[in-house]
C-alpha positions in Angstrom: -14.5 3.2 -4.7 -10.5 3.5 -3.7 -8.8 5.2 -0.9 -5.7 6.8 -0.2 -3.6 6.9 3.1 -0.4 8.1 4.1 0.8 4.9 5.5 0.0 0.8 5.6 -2.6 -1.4 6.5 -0.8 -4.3 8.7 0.5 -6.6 6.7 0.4 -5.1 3.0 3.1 -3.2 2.1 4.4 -2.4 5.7 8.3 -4.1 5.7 10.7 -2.5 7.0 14.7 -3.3 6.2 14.8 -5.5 9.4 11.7 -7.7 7.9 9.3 -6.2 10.9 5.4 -5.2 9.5 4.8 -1.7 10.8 1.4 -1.3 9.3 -1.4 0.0 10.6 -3.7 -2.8 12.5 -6.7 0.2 12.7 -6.0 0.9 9.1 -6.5 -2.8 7.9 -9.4 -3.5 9.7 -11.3 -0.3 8.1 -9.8 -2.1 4.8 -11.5 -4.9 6.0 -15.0 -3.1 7.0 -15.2 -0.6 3.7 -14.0 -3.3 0.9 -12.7 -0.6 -1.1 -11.3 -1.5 -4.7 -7.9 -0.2 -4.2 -6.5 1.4 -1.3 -3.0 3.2 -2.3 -0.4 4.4 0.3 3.0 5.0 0.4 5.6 5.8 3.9 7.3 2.6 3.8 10.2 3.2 1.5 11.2 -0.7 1.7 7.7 -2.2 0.4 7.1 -1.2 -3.1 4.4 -2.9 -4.9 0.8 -4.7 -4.6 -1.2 -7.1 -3.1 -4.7 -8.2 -1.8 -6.7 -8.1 1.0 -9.9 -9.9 0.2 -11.2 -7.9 -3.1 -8.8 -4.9 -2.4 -6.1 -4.4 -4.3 -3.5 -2.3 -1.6 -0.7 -0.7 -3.7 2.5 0.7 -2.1 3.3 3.5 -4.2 6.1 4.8 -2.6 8.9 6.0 -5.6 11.8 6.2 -3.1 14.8 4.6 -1.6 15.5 5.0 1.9 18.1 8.7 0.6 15.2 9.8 -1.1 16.0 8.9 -5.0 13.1 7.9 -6.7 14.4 4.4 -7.9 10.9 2.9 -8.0 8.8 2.1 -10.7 5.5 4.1 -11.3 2.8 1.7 -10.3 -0.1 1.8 -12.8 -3.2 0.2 -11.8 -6.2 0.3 -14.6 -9.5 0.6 -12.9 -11.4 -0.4 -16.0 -14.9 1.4 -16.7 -18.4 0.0 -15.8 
């Protein structure tokens, strides 16, 4: 199972230029209650990339600087088959 949001879960993702998290504190305790696989967002131009919360993998995929040029790596995550 994956997810998708606009923005962050607190804490993954969610820096800003000045170093503050912005994320979303509701957002990551849902994270925390569903236990999705991946959960993929984007909003937060500064934060590009993955990490983990517990056993899901939370992937800012945002393409984009701060002026809008996607600058960004695609982010390519294989979700395997079972």
């Amino acid at each position: 199972k994956s997810r998708v949001a606009h923005g962050p879960p607190l804490g993954h993702g969610d820096r800003i230029s000045t170093g503050e998290g912005v994320g979303c504190a509701d957002l990551l305790d849902a994270v925390r209650r569903v236990r999705p696989n991946l959960h993929v967002f984007g909003h937060i131009h500064e934060d590009h990339g993955t990490t983990w919360e517990g056993p899901t993998r939370c992937v800012n995929a945002c393409l984009c600087d701060l002026e809008y040029r996607a600058v960004q790596p695609a982010v390519v995550v294989d979700l395997g088959t079972d």
